[in-house]
Structures are given as structure tokens and as C-alpha cells.
N, C-alpha and C positions, 0 to 999 in steps of 0.2 A: 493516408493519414493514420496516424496510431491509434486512434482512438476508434473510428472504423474496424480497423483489422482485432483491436479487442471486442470491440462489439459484436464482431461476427463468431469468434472464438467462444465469447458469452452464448450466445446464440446457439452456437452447435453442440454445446454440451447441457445447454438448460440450466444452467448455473452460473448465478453472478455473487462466485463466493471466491475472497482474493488466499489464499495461505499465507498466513503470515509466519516465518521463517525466524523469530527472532528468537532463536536459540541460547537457553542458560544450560547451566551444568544440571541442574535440578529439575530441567526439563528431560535429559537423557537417561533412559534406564540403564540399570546397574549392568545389563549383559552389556552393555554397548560400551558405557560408563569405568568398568572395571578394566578397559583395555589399554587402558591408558593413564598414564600418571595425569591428572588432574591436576595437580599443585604446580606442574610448570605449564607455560604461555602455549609453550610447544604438544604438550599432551593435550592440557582441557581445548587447543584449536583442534587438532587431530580429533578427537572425540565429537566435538560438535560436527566437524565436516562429513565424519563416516556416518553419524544420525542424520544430519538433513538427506545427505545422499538417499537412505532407506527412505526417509518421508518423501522423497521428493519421486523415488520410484513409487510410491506408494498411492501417491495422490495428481500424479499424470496423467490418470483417465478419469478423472472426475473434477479437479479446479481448473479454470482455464490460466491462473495469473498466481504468482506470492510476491509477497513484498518482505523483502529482509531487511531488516534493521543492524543498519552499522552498527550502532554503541554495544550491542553483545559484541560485536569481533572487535574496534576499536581495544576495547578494555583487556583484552589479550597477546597487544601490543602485534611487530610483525607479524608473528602467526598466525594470531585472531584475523589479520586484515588478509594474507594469503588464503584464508578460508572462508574469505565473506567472496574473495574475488573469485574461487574456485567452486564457491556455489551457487551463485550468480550465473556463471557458464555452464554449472553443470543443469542448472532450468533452463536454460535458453535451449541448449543442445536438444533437453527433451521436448522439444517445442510449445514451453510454456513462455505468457507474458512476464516479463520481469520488472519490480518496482525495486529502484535504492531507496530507502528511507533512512535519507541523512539529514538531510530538512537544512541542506546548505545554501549560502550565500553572501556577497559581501556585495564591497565596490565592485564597479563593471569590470577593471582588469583582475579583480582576484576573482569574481564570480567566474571571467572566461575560464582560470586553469579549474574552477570547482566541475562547470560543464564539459571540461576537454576530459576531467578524470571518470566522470560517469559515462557520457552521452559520447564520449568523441568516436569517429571509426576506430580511435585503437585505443583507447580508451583502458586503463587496469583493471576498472569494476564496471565493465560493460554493461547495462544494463537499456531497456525499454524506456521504462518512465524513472523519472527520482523528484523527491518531493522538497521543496523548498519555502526560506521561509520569503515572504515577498513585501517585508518591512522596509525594505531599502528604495522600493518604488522600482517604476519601468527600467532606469537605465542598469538594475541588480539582476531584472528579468529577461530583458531581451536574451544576453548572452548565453542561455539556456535554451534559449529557439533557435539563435542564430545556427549553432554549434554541427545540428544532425536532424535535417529533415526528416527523418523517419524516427523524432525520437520525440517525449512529451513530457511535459513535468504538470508536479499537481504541487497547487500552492497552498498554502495553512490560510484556512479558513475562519471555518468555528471547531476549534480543538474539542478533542471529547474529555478532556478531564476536567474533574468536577469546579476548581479553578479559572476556564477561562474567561467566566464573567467576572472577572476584576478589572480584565481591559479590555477583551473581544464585545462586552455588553454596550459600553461604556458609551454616552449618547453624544452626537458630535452634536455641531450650533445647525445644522439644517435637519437635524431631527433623524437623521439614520443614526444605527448602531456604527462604531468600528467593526465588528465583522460583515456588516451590508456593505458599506464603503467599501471593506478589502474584494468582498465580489463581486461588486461593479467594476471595480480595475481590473480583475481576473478577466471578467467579461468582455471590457474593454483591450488589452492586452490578446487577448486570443482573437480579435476581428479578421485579424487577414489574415488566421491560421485553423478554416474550418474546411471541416472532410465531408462527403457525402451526407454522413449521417447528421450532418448538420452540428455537429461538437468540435471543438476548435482543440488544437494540442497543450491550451492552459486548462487545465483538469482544477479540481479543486478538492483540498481534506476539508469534510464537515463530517463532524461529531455523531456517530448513530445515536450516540445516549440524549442526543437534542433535537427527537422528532417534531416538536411542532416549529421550530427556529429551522431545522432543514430543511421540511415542508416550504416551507416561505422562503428558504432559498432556491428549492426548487422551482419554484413561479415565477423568480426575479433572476435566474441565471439557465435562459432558456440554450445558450450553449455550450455550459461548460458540465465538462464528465464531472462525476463524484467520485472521489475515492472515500468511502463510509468504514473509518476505524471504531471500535465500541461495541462489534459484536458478539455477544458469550462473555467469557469472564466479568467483564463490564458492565453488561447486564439488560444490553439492548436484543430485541428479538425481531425477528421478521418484519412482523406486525406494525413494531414500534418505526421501522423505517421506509416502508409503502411508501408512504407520500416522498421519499424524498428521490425517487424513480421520474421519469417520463410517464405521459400516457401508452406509452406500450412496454411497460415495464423495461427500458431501459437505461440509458445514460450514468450507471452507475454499478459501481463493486464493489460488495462489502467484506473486507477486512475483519479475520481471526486468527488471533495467535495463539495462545496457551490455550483455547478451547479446542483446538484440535491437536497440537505437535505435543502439549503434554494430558490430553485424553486419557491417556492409558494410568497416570496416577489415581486415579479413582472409577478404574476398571478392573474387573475380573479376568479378560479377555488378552490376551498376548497384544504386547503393544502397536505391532503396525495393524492388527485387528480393531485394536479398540481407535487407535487416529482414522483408519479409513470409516471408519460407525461413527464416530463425531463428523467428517467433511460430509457424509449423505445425508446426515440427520441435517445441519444447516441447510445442504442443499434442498430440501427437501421441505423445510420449513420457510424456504425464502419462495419455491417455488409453491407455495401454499397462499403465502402472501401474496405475491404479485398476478397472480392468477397463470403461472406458466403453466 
């Protein structure tokens, strides 16, 4: 089960700190940057794939997982999308976990070709996990399990931006929130789809910046993984997201983007110096938290 085999990846490096890949142009330094014509679709992809490339050798012995985000390649039209799929493969190759963060889904037959383009054996943008949104209910969700046993998605939970209490708060007539309800279905949805470690392959995005609401999803979603976005830039800290771990500090990986891939903007230090000094220092602060 996938969620096992990240666990154990977690596990073996001491760190449940996910990369997050979601690469701008303003993320890339000017040596990398200047190599390329930036003003067409075709340079600024070029540019971004040659930077993730360095970050991704960069940070292979120390994250076990990243998650990229489509809409930076999207917005770059074909090339941008040849360069999310070419970096997607190029982390897999180095034997890291990989997440799509496309947060796709429709009706059941348009969600089957959404899971054949991430999850399927041959798949364009190959990827581990990819995170979806799971408004559409069970029949939106299945076709993302059906698709590739060895593959898992994590559903929108409680968002981390500051926004989603307009509707994720929002009180139903038996007195749960809409984001409780959404992970009670997650929970229910992953029943016949759990591994050893007792976490089933419906994962779940809950918000780092919403430690006491994750906490209490933590208590109320005893098998579903966390994918925990809101770490650094956002402004959550280790600390802040303790409780929304297992008792053995695990079931859970937390997600950073511009706190480490663009590090080096407000470092001294040569860029892949200062990105690798940002992934230890989180890792280092989460294993401070958790008592690893």
C-alpha cells in the first residue's frame, strides 16, 4: 500500500517534510535564470526544469517526497506541461515519493481519464499520489482508486488558506462542520483500501495553518494519511502541527514550497547551499516537535 511504503521512507530518513516543487520564474536564480529566454512558454519551461532538476538532486538525501503543483507548468502552456511531466519522472527516478497537486476531478467518466493521466501504468504525468478535490462525492472518487493499486490520492480537506471558513466551517443540520463531513467520507471511502500501517490510500490536505481543527481531525480520521500544506511562508511551525501526527509521530507530511526552492532569495549563501539549509532546518524543527 502507498501509504506504508511512504511511511517507511518517512521513517528512514527522520523526516516527514514533503518538497514542494511549485516552481515560478521568481523562484529561480538569475545563474539558472539568465539561460534562457524567459518571455517565451518554451525558455521560462526550460528554466524551471533545469532548477527543479538541481533542487531535486539537491534534496534526495534528505525529503523523502515533493509534491508539484501543476498550475506553475499549466500557465506555460505545452512546455510548461512537458516540464511538470519531465519532473515528476525525474523524482521518481531518484527514488523519491511523488505527489500531483492538481486537485482534479469531475463526473466518474471524465474523472476515469483525469486518474488514467496521473495514476495510470502509463500515464503522461506519472505520479505516486495526486490530490483531488472530492466535492463530487464517492462516484468522482472511486475512479482514482480503481485506476492503480499502487497508487493513492489525498482529498481537500480543510484548506490552509485563510478563506476556507466561508464554506469548509460552515455548520450542517446535525451539527458537524462541512470539512468534518468531507473526512468522515474520506474515512469512509478508504475502508477497503488500508495497508499495514493501518492508513488506507484516501490521504487527506488539512491545512498546517489550522492546528487546533487538524488536531481534532486527527482524533476523528484514525486512518487517513495527512498531507499538511502551510508550512513556512504561511507561517505554520512544527510546533503548530504536533497534534495533527499519530501517537507515534506519524500518519502525516508536511508540505513546503517557497520556504525552501526559493531559500536562497534571502540568503547569503549560494543557492543550492541555502535550499539544502532551509529542508534541515524544517527537518530538524519537525523532528524537535514530534520527539523523533
Amino acid at each position: 500500500m502507498i501509504f506504508d511504503r511512504l511511511s517507511q521512507a518517512i521513517k528512514h530518513k527522520r523526516n516527514p517534510t514533503c518538497a514542494g516543487i511549485d516552481t515560478r520564474i521568481e523562484h529561480i536564480p538569475a545563474a539558472v535564470r539568465g539561460q534562457y529566454d524567459c518571455a517565451t512558454q518554451q525558455g521560462a519551461a526550460g528554466a524551471i526544469l533545469a532548477y527543479n532538476r538541481q533542487l531535486l538532486d539537491a534534496l534526495v538525501d534528505i525529503v523523502p517526497a515533493v509534491k508539484v503543483q501543476a498550475a506553475c507548468y499549466e500557465m506555460y502552456g505545452a512546455p510548461g506541461m512537458q516540464a511538470f511531466a519531465d519532473t515528476l519522472c525525474y523524482a521518481r527516478k531518484a527514488g523519491l515519493f511523488t505527489i500531483a497537486d492538481a486537485k482534479r476531478n469531475d463526473i466518474a467518466s471524465t474523472a476515469q481519464a483525469y486518474a488514467q493521466a496521473f495514476l495510470g501504468d502509463n500515464a503522461p504525468f506519472q505520479a505516486d499520489m495526486l490530490t483531488i478535490n472530492p466535492y463530487l462525492g464517492g462516484d468522482g472518487v472511486e475512479p482514482f482508486l480503481a485506476v492503480n493499486a499502487d497508487t493513492g490520492i489525498f482529498a481537500l480537506v480543510k484548506t490552509s488558506n485563510p478563506s476556507s471558513a466561508q464554506l469548509q466551517d460552515s455548520k450542517l443540520a446535525d451539527g458537524r462542520t462541512v470539512f468534518e463531513a468531507v473526512g468522515d467520507l474520506v474515512e469512509t471511502w478508504g475502508k477497503e483500501n488500508r495497508g499495514e500501517s493501518g492508513y488506507s490510500r484516501v490521504g487527506a490536505v488539512v491545512g498546517a495553518t489550522h492546528p487546533a481543527q487538524g488536531a481534532a481531525l486527527r482524533q476523528r480520521l484514525t486512518h487517513t494519511f495527512f498531507l499538511l500544506p502551510g508550512y513556512g511562508a504561511q507561517g505554520a511551525t512544527g510546533r503548530d502541527i504536533a497534534g495533527m501526527f499519530d501517537k507515534t509521530g506519524g500518519g502525516a507530511i508536511v508540505n513546503n514550497s517557497r520556504g525552501i526552492i526559493g531559500a536562497w532569495i534571502q540568503s547569503q549563501d549560494a543557492y543550492i547551499d541555502a535550499v539544502r539549509k532551509a529542508a534541515l532546518a524544517m527537518r530538524d524543527d519537525l523532528r524537535a516537535a514530534l520527539g523523533i
